[in-house]
Every structure is written in structure tokens, then in C-alpha cells.
C-alpha positions in Angstrom: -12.5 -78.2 31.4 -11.2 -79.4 28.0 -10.6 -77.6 24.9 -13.0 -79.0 23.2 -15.8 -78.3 25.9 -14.6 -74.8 26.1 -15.6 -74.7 22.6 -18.3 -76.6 22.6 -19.6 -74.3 25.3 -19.2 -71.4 23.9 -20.9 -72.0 20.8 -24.0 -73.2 22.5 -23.8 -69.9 24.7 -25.3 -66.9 24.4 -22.2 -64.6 23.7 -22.6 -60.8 23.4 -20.1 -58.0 22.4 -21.3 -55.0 24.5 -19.4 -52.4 21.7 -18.0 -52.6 18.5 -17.7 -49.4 15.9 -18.4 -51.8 12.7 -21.1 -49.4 11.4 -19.0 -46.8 11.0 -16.7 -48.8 8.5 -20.1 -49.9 6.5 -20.8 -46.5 6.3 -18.0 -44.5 5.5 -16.5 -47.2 3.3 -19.4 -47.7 1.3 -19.1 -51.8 2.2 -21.0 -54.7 3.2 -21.0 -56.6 6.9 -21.9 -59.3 4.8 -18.3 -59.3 3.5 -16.9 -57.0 5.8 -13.5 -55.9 4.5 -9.7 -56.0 4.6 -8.6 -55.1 8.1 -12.1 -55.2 9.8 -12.1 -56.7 13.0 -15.8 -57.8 12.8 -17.8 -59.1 9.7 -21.0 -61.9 9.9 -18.6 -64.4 9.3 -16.5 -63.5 11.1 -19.3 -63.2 14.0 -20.7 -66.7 13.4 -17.1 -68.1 13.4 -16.9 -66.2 16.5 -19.9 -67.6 18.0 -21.2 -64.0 18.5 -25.2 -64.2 19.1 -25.6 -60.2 19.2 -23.8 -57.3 18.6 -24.5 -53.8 20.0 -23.3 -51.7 17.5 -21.4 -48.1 18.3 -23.2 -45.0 17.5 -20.5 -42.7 17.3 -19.9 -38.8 16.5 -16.6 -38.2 16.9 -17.0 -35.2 19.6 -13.6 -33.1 17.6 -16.0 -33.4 14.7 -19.5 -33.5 15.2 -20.8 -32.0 18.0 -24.6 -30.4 18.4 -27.0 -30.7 15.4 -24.0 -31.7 13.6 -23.4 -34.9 16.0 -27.0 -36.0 16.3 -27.2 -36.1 12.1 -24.3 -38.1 12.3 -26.0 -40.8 14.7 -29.1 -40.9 12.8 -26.7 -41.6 9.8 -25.4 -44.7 11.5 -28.7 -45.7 12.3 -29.8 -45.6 8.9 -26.6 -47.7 7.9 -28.0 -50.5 10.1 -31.5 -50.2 9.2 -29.7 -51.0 5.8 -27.8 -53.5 6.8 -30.9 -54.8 8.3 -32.6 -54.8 5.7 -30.2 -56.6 3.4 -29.5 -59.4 5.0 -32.6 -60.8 6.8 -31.6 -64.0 6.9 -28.4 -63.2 8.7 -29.6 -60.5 11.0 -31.9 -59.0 12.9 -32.8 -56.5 14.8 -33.2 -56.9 19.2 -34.4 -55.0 21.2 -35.0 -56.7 24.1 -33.3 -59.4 26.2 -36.3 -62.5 24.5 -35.7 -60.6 20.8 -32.2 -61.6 21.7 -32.9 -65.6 22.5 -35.0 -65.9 20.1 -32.9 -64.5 16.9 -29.9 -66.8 18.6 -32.1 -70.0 18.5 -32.6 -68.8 14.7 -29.0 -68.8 14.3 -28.9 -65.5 13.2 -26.8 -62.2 14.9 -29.1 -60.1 16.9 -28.2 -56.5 16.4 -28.5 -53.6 18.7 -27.5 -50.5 19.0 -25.5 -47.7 21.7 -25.2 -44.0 21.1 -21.5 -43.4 22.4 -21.7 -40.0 23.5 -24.1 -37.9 25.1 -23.3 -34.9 23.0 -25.5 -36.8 20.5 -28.5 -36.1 21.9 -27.9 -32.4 21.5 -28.7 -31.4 25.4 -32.2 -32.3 23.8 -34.6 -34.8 25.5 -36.8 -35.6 22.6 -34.0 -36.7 20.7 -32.9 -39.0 23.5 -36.7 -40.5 23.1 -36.3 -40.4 19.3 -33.1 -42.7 19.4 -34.8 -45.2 22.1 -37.7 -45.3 19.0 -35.3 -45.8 16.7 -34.2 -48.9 18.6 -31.0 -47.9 20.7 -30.8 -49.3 24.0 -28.1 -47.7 25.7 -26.2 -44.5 26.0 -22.8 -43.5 27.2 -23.0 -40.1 28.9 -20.0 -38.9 27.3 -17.2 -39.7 25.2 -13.5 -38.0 25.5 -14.8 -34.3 25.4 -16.8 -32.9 28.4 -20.5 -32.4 27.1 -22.8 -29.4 28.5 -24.5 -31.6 31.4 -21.4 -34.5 32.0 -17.6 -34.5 32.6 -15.4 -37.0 30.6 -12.6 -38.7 31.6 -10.9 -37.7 28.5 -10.2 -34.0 28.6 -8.8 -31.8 31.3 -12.1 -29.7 32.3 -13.9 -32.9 32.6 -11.9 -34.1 35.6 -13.6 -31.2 38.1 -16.6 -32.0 36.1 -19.9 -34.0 37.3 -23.4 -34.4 36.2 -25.5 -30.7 35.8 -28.9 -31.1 36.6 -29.9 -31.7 32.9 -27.7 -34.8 33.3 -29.8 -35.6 36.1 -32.6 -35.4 33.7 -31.3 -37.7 31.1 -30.1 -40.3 33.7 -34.1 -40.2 35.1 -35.1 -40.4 31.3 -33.1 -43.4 30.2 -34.6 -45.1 33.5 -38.1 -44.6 32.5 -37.3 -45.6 28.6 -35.5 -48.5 30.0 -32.8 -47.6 28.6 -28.7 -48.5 29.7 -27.0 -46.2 31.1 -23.4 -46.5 30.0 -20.8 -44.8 32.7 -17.3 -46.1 30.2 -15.8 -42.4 29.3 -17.0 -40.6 31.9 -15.2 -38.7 34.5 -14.7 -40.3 38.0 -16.9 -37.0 39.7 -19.3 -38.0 37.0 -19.4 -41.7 37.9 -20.4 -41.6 41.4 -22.7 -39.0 40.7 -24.7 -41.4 37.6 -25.0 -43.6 40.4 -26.6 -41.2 43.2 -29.1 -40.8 40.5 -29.4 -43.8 39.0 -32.3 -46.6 40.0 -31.2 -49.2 37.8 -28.5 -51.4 36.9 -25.7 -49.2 35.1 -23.3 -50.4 32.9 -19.7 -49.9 31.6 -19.8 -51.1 28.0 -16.6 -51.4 27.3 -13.5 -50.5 30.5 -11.1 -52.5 32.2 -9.5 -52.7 35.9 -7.4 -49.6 36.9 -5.7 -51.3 39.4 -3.9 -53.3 36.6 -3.3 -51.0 34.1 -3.6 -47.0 35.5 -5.6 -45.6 32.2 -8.2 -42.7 32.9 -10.9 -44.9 31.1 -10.3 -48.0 33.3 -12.1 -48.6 37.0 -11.2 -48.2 40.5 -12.1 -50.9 42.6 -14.9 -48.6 44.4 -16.2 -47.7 41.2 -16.5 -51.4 40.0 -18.2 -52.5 43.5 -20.7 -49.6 43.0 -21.6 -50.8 39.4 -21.5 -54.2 41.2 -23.7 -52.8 44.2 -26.4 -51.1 41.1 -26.8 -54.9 40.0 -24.4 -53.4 36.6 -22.0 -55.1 34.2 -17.9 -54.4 33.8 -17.4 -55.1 29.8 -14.3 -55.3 29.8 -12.9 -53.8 26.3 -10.3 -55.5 24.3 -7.9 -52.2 23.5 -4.2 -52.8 24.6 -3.4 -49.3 25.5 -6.2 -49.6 28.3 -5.0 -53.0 29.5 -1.0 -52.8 29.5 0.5 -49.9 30.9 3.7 -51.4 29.4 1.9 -51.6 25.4 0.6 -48.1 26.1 4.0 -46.1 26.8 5.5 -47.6 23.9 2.8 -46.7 22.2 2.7 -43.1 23.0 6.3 -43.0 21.6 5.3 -44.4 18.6 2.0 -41.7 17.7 4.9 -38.7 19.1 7.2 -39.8 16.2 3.8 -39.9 14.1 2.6 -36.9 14.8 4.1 -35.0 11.8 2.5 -37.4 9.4 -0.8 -36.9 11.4 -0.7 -33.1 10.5 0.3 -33.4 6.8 -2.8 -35.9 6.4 -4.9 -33.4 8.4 -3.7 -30.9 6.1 -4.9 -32.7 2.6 -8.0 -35.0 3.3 -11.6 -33.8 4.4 -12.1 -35.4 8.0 -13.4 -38.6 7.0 -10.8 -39.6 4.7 -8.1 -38.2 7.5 -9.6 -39.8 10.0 -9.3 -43.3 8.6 -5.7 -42.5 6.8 -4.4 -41.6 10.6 -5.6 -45.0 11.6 -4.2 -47.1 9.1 -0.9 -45.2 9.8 -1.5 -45.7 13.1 -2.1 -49.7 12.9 0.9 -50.1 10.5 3.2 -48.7 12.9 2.5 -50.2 15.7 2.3 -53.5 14.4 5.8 -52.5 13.2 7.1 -51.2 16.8 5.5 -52.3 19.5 5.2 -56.4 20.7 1.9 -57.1 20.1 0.0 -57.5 23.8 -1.1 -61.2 24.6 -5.2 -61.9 24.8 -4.2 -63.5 28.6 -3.3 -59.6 29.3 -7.1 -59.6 28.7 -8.0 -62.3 30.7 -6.1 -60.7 33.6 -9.2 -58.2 33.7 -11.8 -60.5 33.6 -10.1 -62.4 36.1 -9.5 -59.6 38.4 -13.0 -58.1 38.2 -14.5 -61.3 38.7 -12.8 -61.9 41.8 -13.7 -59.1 43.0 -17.5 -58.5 42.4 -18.3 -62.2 41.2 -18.8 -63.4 37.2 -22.3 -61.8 37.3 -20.7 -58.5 36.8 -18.7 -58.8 34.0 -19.2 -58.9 30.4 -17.2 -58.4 27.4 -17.4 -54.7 25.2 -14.6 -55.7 22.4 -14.1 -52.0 20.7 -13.5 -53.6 17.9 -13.3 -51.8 14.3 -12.7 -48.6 16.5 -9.4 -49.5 18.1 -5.7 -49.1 16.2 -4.2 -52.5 18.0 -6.0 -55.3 19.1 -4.8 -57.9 21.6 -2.8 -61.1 20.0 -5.2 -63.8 19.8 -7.8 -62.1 19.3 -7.4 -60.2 16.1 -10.7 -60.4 14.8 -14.7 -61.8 16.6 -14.1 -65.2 15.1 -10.8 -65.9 18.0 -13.5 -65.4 20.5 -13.5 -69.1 22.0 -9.7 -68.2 22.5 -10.7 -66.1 25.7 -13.5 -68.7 27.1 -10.8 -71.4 26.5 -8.7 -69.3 28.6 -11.2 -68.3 31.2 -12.3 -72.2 31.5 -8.3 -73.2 32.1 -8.0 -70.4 34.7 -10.8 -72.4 36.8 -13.7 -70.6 35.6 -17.2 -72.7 36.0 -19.6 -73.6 33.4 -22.0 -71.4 34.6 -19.8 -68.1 35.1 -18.2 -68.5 31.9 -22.5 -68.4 30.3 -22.2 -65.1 32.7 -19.8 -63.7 31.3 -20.4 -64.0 27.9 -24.0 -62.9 28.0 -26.5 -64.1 30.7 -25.2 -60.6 32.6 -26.2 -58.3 29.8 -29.7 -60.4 29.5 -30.0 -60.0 32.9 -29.5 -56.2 33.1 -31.5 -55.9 30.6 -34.7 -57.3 31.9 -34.1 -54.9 34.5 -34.7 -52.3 32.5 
């Protein structure tokens, strides 16, 4: 396939982004995604550049911050910052919630927004307000994020590893089946994961992980655990984030936030969490841009590839992480590179058809079978 037809396909495809923490940025920064600002990864320009047709937005409480009451206030603030958003700029956006809401606001040539609550500590080990945020028009959930909730281990802290699903976990899984809503296994533990999927009737997704035979990262895949999403009917979104992708990126890396760390603690020590928060990852992003080699977009690829190969294109979709990542990969700094990756899919031998898979037609598909 050509250049030129990789492009041109792309752009008439429906492309999706599975996860990106934009939201966030518009409102803690006070700004606009009309605008977007310096630094952002993802803007609606920079989505209709991009070819992006809908964008599942990141509900995130960070879990060391927010955690009960405290972490489901925090989602509903995000939500409300869409609703804004939303509001503002009807004739760029609109909201989805379904897999025709999303087909139709693409024929419109407008983004399709929806919405995922990243973290199951935002629901506050309370049913209803699982229900509420369904109502309020998110349609997926990851069960955890780095910190072990009540009811589900994580893969991102030490008690979480012996950790699996409590039978209230059980209960939410059974609940987000009958809302029709995604569940989202990315951050869980591995004991976790297979137990999601003893319970699970529907089509699970990871919104955004990547192959752990390639790169050995606690929040990438196994190849059993990417046949059993496979064998559920699920979608791999693979997630942009060097330090998942490269083990190489991420050990230099790690040697760059050690010498960091010092700094880390002095901003922690004058800034409200917030303001810390986003100082430690612009200190962050400056110095690795200044110490480590930036990780090629084919690294990337090398995923997709691999997980393609060995469940087939219909299970696997993209879940950039953009706007909540420190690095991104090289090539694909920010949503509007995107045809840079279906260039590179359609050059590795990748057919018409697959490449419309893996850009969206999974997600729709997974969807419906809500």
C-alpha cells in the first residue's frame, strides 16, 4: 500500500483513541481543548489533523491523592469539565455513547467523546455510584489503577500481586455487564485478570497495555492473558508510553527519575498536590528529553504487530495515554502524527481491512456487544 493510500485510508476510517488524560489538563489548567495548550499531546486540532473520530476521555483520581469520597468528587469533577467542554463547542464535539452515536458524529465530521473512569477506587466500593457514572455517560471502567482497591488487586503495588477480585468485585464485574458497560482489565494484577474473566460474560477490554513478551513491564500482557481477552471477543489497546514498550527506554529512565528524586521532594514540599503534580511532570519531560534517546513510533508498531499475529487484527486497538504520559514515542508526539503508525502498519503488510480494525471497527464491535 502507498503512502498516500495509507493516508487516504486513514482519514476516511473510523479511528479511535481508547485513553487519553486530556480532561485533566482542561481542568486543572483552566484551558480550552479548543486550543489545547503548550505541551498537550491532544487538542481538536490536533484530533482532526490526526484523523481521530472519538476520544474516550480518562477519568482519573490519582489513587496517592484521592481515594474514597474524596476520589469519586474528583471523577464527577472531570465529568463536569467535559460536559463543559461539551457544551462549548457543539459544533466540534459531541457526546457518544454508543457504537451508532459514534458513526454518526464521524459522518458529521465532528470528534465523538466518551468517557472511562480509570480506577475502581472511584466508585467508592459503592454500586450506585458505579450506576450514577454509567448515567452520566461513562462507558467503561478499569478495575484498578496502581494502588490495590478494597475489592481488586493492581499490578502496581506490592499487596496487589497476591491480590484477586473479592466478591464485591464480583459484583461490579456482574454490574458493568448488565449496564453494558466495558470492563477495562489494563492496571490490574495478573490474579485479578484471570479472575475478571471467570466472571466476566462479555467482551473485556485492556484500554491501553502492550505485549510483555517484548518489553517485561507489570502493566503489559502475557500471551495467555491476551488469548483470553482474545477468547472473551476483547480488544488489546495498545498504549503509546515508552517505558511500557522498551525495556531498554525504561532502565534509562529509571536512572534518570533516581537522580530526580531530590527535586521531586523539594516540589512536594512547596506546592499543594495539584500544582506538584504537574511541576514533577514537566521536570520529568524536560529531563528525559535531555537524557534519554527518544524511543522510535516502529517500537510501537512492534506491539501491534506482535499481538496481531498472535490473536488476529480484530483484537487490537490503540489506547494512546496521551496528556498522562512524561515521554511519548518519536513520531508520534502529539494525535495529529497518527497516520504515521497506519503508514507503518500498511508497509509491514497489514490489509485494508485489518488496518479499519485496528483503528476502530474492534472498539465498535465490542461495543455492540455490550
Amino acid at each position: 500500500m502507498e503512502l498516500s493510500d495509507s493516508t487516504q485510508l486513514h482519514h476516511q476510517a473510523i479511528v479511535i483513541d481508547m485513553h487519553a488524560d486530556t480532561i485533566l489538563r482542561v481542568l486543572d489548567e483552566g484551558a480550552d481543548l479548543a486550543q489545547g495548550a503548550p505541551g498537550w499531546h491532544l487538542d481538536l486540532n490536533l484530533m482532526r489533523a490526526g484523523g481521530v473520530d472519538a476520544q474516550f476521555f480518562s477519568i482519573w483520581a490519582d489513587p496517592y491523592e484521592y481515594w474514597g469520597l474524596d476520589a469519586a468528587d474528583r471523577a464527577f469533577a472531570l465529568i463536569g469539565a467535559l460536559d463543559q467542554q461539551l457544551a462549548k463547542h457543539p459544533d466540534q464535539m459531541e457526546r457518544a455513547l454508543t457504537s451508532a452515536d459514534i458513526r454518526r458524529i464521524s459522518q458529521m465530521g465532528k470528534v465523538a467523546a466518551l468517557m472511562g473512569v480509570e480506577g475502581g477506587h472511584a466508585i467508592n466500593d459503592d454500586l450506585d455510584v458505579l450506576r450514577e457514572f454509567h448515567r452520566r455517560g461513562v462507558r467503561y471502567l478499569t478495575l484498578t489503577h496502581s494502588r490495590t482497591t478494597n475489592w481488586a488487586g493492581s499490578s502496581g503495588d506490592e499487596i496487589g500481586q497476591e491480590t484477586g477480585l473479592s466478591e464485591f468485585g464480583r459484583e461490579v464485574v456482574r454490574e458493568m455487564n448488565r449496564l453494558g458497560m466495558l470492563v477495562d482489565i489494563s492496571h490490574v494484577s495478573d490474579k485479578t485478570f484471570w479472575e475478571v474473566l471467570t466472571v466476566a460474560e462479555k467482551p473485556v477490554i485492556a484500554s491501553h497495555s502492550g505485549a510483555r513478551a517484548l518489553s517485561k513491564h507489570h502493566r503489559n500482557m502475557t500471551d495467555e492473558m491476551i488469548r483470553a481477552v482474545a477468547a472473551s471477543g476483547g480488544v488489546v489497546c495498545v498504549v503509546f508510553y515508552p517505558i511500557f514498550l522498551d525495556e531498554t527506554y525504561a532502565a534509562q529512565a529509571r536512572e534518570v527519575f533516581a537522580e530526580i528524586a531530590p527535586q521531586f521532594e523539594e516540589i512536594d514540599a512547596s506546592m499543594d498536590r495539584v500544582a506538584a503534580g504537574y511541576a514533577k511532570d514537566r521536570l520529568s519531560i524536560a529531563a528525559l528529553q535531555r537524557y534519554v534517546p527518544p524511543m522510535s513510533f516502529l517500537r510501537l508498531a512492534d506491539h501491534i504487530e506482535y499481538i496481531a499475529r498472535l490473536v488476529g487484527a480484530e483484537h487490537v486497538g490503540l489506547g494512546s495515554d496521551y496528556d498522562g504520559i512524561n515521554c511519548v514515542p518519536e513520531g508520534l508526539e502529539t494525535g495529529a502524527m497518527m497516520p504515521n503508525l497506519t503508514a507503518e502498519l500498511a508497509r509491514r503488510g497489514f490489509t485494508a481491512q485489518e488496518l479499519r480494525q485496528i483503528l476502530g471497527e474492534n472498539i465498535l464491535r465490542v461495543m455492540d456487544a455490550q
